[in-house]
C-alpha positions as CSV (number, residue, x, y, z in Angstrom):
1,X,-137.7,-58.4,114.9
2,X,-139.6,-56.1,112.9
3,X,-142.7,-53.6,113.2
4,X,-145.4,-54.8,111.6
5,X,-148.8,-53.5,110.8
6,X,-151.5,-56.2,110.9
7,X,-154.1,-56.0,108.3
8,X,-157.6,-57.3,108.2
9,X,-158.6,-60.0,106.3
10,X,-159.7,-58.1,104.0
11,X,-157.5,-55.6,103.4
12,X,-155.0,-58.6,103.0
13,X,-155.7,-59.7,99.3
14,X,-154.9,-56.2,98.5
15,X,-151.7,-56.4,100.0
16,X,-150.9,-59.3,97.9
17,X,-150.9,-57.0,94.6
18,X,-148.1,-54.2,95.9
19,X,-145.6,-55.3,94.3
20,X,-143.0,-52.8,96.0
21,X,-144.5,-53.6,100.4
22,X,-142.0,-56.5,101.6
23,X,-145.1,-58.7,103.9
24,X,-145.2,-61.3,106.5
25,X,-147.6,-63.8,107.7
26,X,-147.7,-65.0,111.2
27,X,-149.3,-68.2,112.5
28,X,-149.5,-68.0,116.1
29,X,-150.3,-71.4,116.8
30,X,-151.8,-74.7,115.5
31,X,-155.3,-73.0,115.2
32,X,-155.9,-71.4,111.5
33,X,-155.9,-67.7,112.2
34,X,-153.4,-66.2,109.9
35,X,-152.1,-62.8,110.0
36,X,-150.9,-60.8,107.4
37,X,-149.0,-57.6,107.5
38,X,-146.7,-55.2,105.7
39,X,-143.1,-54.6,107.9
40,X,-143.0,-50.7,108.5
41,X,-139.7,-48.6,109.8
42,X,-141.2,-46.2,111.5
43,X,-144.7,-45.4,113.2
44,X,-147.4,-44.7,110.6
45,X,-151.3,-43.4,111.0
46,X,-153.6,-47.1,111.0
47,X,-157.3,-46.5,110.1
48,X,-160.2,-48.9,110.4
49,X,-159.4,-52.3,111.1
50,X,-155.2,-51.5,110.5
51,X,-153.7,-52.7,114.0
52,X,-149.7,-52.1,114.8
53,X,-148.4,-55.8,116.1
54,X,-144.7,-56.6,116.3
55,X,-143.3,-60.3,115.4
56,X,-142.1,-62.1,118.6
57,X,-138.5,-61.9,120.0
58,X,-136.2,-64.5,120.4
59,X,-134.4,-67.2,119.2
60,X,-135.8,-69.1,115.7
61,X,-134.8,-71.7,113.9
62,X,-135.0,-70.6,110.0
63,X,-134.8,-71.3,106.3
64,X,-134.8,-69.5,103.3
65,X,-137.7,-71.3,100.5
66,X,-136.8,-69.9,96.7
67,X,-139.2,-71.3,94.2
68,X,-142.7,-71.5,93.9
69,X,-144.8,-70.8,96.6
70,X,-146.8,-74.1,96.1
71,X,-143.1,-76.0,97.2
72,X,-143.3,-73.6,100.4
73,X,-144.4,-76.8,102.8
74,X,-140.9,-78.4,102.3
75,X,-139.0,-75.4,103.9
76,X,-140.9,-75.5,107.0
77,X,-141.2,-79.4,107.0
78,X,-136.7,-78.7,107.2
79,X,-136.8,-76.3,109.8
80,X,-138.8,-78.8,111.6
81,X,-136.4,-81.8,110.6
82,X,-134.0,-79.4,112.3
83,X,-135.1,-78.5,114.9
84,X,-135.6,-82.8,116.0
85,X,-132.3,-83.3,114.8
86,X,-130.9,-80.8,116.9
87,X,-132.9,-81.1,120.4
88,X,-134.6,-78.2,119.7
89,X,-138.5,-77.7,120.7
90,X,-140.7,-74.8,119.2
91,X,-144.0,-73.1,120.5
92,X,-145.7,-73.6,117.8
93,X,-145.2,-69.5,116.8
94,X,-144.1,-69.2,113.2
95,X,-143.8,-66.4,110.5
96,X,-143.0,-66.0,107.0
97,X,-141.1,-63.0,105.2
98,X,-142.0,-62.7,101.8
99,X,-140.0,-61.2,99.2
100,X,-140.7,-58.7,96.7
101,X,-143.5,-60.1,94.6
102,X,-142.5,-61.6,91.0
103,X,-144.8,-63.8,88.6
104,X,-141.2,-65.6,87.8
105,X,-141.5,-68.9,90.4
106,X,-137.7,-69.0,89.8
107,X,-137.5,-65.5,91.7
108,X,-139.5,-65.8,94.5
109,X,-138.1,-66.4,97.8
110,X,-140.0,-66.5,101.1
111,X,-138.1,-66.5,105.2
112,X,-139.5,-68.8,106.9
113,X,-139.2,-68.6,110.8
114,X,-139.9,-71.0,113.9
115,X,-139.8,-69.4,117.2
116,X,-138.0,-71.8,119.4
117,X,-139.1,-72.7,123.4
């Protein structure tokens, strides 16, 4: 998985309007505490409330949502489907990789990852 660097609430809205910083967000369990952060390739200098975090390893189940963000419930509502179809149990840990940003719904496209038990 990648290197992330976890930004502050708010720092995050910011984030949101670089067009060209690939992003992920990170629910770490059933309890709404969201974080957001920008996937890095190498070690970078992280001021004020800039922490470095890393996306947990191993296995996930995954799909790929492309179309408006508002639709984005359906993609994790399949990896779900899935994962009961399949005898497959997750911790609850899940992420999304967003793609570059576009105003076009017809070209956005967000990862959406379930890490599995």
């Amino acid at each position: 998985m990648g290197t992330a660097a976890r930004l502050g609430v708010g720092l995050s809205a910011l984030v949101r309007h670089i067009p060209w910083l690939p992003q992920h967000h990170a629910y770490w369990d059933a309890t709404p505490k969201v974080e957001v952060g920008v996937l890095v390739d190498q070690p970078c200098t992280l001021t004020g409330r800039v922490v470095a975090s890393a996306l947990p390893a191993g296995v996930t189940a995954i799909a790929v949502h492309r179309g408006p963000y508002g639709e984005l419930g359906s993609a994790h509502d399949g990896v779900l489907e899935w994962c009961a179809a399949h005898g497959r149990r997750t911790t609850g840990t899940r992420w999304e990789v967003c793609g570059l940003h576009s105003d076009g719904p017809t070209e956005q496209w967000v990862e959406v990852y379930w890490l599995l038990a």
